[in-house]
C-alpha positions as CSV (number, residue, x, y, z in Angstrom):
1,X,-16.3,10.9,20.8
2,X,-13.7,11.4,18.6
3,X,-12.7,10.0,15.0
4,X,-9.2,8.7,16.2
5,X,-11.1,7.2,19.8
6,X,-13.8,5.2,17.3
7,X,-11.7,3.8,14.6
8,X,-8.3,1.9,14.7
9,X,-6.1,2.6,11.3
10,X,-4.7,-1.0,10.1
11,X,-1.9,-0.8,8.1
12,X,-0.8,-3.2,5.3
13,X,2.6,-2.8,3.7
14,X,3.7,-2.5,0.3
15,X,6.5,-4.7,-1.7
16,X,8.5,-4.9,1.7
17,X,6.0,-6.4,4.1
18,X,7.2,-5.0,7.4
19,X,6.1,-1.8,8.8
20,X,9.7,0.0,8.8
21,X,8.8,2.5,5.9
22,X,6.1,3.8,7.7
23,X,8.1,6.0,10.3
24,X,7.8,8.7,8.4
25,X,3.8,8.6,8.3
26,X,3.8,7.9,11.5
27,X,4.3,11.1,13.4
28,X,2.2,13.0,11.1
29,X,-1.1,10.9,11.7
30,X,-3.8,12.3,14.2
31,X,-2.3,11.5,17.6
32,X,-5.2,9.9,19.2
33,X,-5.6,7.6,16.5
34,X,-4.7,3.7,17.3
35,X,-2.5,2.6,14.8
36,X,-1.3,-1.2,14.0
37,X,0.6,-2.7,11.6
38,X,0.2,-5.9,9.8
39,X,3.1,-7.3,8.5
40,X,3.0,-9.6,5.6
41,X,3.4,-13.2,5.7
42,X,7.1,-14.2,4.8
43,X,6.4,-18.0,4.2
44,X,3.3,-19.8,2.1
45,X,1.8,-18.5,-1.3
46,X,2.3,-14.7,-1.7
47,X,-0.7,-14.3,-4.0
48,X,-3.3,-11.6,-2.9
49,X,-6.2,-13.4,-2.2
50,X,-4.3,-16.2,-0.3
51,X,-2.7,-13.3,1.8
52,X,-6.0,-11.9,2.6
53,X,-7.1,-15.4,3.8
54,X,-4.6,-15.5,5.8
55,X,-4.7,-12.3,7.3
56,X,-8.2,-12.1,8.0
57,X,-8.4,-13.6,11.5
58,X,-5.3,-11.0,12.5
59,X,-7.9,-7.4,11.8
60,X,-10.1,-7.5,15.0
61,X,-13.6,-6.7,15.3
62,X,-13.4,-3.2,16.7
63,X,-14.0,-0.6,13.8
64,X,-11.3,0.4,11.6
65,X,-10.3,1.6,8.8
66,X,-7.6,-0.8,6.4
67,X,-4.9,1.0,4.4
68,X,-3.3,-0.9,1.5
69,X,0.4,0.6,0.8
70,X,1.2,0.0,-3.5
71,X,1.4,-3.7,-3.7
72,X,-1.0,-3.9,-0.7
73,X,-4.3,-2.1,-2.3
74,X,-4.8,-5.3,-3.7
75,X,-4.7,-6.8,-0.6
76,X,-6.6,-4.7,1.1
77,X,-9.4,-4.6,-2.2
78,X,-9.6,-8.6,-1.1
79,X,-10.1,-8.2,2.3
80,X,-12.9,-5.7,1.9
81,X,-14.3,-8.6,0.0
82,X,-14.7,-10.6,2.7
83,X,-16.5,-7.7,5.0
84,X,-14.6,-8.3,8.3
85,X,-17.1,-7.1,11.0
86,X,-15.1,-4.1,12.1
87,X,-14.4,-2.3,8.7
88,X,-15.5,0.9,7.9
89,X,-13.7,1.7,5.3
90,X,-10.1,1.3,3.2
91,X,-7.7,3.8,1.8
92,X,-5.2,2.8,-0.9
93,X,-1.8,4.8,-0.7
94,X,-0.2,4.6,-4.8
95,X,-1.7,1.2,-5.4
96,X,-4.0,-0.4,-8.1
97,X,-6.1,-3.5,-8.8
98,X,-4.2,-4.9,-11.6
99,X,-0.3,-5.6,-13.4
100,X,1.2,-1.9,-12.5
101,X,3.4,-2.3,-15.1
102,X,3.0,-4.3,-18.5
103,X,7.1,-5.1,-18.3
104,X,6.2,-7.5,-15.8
105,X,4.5,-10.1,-17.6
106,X,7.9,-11.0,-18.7
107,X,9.3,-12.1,-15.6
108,X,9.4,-15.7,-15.0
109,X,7.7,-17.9,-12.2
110,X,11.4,-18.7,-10.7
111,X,13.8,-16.5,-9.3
112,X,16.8,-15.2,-11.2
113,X,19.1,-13.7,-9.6
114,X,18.7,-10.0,-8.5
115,X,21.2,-7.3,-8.9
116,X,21.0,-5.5,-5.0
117,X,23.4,-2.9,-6.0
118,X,21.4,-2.1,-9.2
119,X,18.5,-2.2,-7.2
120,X,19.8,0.0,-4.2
121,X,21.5,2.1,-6.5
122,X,20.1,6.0,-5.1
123,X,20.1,7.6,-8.2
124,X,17.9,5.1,-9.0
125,X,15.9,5.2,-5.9
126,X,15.7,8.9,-6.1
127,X,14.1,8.5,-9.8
128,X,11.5,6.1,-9.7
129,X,10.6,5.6,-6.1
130,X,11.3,8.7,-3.6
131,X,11.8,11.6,-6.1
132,X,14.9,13.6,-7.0
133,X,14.8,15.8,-3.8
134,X,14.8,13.0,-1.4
135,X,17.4,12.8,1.1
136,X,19.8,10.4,2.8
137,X,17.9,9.2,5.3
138,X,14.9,8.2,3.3
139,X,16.8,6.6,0.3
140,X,19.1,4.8,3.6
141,X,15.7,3.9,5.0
142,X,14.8,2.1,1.0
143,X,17.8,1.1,0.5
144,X,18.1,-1.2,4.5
145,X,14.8,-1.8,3.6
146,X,15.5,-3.8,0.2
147,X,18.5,-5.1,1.3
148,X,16.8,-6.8,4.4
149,X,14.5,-8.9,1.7
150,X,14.8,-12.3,1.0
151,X,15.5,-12.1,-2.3
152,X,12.9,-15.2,-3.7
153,X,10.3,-13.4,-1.0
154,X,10.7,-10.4,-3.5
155,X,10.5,-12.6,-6.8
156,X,7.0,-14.1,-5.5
157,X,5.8,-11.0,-4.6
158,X,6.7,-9.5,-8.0
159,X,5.3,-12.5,-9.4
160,X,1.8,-12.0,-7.7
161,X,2.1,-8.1,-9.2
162,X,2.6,-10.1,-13.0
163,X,0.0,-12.1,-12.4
164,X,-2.5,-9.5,-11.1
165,X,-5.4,-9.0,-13.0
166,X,-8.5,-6.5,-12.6
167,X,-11.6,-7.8,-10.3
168,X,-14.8,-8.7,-11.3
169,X,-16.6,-7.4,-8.4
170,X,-17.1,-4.0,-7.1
171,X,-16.6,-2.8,-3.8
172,X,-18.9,-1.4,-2.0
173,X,-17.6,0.1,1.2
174,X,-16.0,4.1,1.6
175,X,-13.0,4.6,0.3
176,X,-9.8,7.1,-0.2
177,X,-7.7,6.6,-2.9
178,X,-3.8,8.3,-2.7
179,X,-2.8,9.4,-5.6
180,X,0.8,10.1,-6.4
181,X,0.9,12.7,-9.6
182,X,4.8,11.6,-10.1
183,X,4.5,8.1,-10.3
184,X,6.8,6.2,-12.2
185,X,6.1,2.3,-11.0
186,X,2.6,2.2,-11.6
187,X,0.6,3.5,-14.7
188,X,-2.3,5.4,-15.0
189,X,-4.8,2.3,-16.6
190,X,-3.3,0.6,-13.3
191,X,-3.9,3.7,-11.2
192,X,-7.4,3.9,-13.0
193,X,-8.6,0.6,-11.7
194,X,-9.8,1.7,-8.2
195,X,-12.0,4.1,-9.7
196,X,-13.2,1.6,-11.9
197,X,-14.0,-0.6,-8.6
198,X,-14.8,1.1,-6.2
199,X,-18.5,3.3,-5.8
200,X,-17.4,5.2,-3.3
201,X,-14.2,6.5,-4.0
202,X,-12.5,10.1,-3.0
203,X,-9.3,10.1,-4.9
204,X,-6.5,12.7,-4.0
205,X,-4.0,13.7,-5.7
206,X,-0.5,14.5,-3.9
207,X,2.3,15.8,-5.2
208,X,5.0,13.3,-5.0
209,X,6.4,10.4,-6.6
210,X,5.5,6.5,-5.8
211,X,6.7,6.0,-2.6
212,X,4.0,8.9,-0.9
213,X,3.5,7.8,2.0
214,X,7.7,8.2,2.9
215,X,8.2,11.5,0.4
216,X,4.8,13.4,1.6
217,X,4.0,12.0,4.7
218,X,2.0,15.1,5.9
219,X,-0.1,15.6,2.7
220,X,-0.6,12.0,3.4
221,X,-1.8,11.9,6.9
222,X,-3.8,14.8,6.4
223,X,-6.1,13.1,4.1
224,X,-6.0,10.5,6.0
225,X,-7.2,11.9,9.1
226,X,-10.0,14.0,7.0
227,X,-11.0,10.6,5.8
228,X,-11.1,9.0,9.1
229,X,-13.1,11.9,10.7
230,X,-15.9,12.1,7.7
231,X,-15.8,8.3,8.7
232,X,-16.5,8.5,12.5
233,X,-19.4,11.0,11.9
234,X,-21.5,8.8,9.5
């Protein structure tokens, strides 16, 4: 039997919490492989382990294998926690298991408001999230994507990211971790902190800027699918 007919790949967003920036990883991923998508919870405390409780009953039991997107990896970190019968193993695409960015334990618990141009701006977009060669349709695809937010969704989920802080436990199950050698959101003591809790992590590296899983979504998939398969035969 093969790795895509055992294993299901669950999907868990980043920042955005719906499954639209995944097109591009989408057609790349082995085409016998079940994929589904769990969108994020839009109402109720945005806080990762809260989200994972929530989540929980929504995986299934049939084996898979749980991919946390950047904001997501902690998510996904939780939820391995709480050893759902079906999982086999997680992969984390750019993330990290504590603040990605020290600038964000300024931000305060309550919205202010939030520039959307500045924030959609593509020169921008191109610099810290999708790389200088990226083209229209992906910074379009960012830039729908950020506009469709409610913007005090995004505050609590940037506020969750401030108030993230590194685990005390250590996972235990397989896991791949995606490593984007350009990023400019998340640093590398943030990056660092899978290794640090995880014992049994791959970790690739993939040439490409945060958002890896839009700007490389065929190095992506092909690690993927290498992971899944080492998976299936064990």
């Amino acid at each position: 039997m093969s790795s895509a007919q055992r294993l299901r790949l669950v999907l868990l967003p980043g920042l955005n919490g719906s499954d639209h920036l995944f097109a591009p990883l989408l057609s790349w991923l082995d085409p016998q492989l079940t994929v589904q998508t769990l969108s994020l919870p839009q109402q109720g405390p945005q806080d990762h382990r809260q989200l994972a409780e929530t989540l929980l009953g929504q995986l299934g039991e049939t084996p898979f294998v749980l991919l946390g997107e950047s904001f997501s990896g902690a998510l996904a970190y939780h939820l391995g926690m709480l050893k759902p019968a079906g999982l086999r193993g997680l992969v984390f695409a750019a993330s990290f298991l504590q603040r990605p960015q020290p600038l964000l334990r300024l931000l305060p618990q309550h919205a202010l408001p939030l520039p959307i141009s500045l924030l959609t701006n593509s020169w921008l977009l191109k610099t810290f999230c999708l790389g200088k060669h990226a083209n229209f349709e992906l910074v379009d695809l960012l830039r729908t994507e950020i506009r469709s937010m409610e913007k005090s969704l995004l505050w609590a989920r940037l506020f969750s990211l401030a108030q993230l802080q590194q685990p005390l436990l250590k996972l235990e199950l397989p896991a791949l971790q995606l490593l984007a050698k350009y990023d400019r959101l998340v640093t590398a003591q943030a990056s660092n902190s899978l290794r640090l809790h995880c014992n049994h992590l791959q970790q690739v590296t993939i040439d490409g800027p945060h958002f890896l899983l839009q700007s490389q979504p065929e190095a992506c998939a092909h690690a993927i699918n290498r992971f899944i398969a080492g998976l299936a035969t064990q």
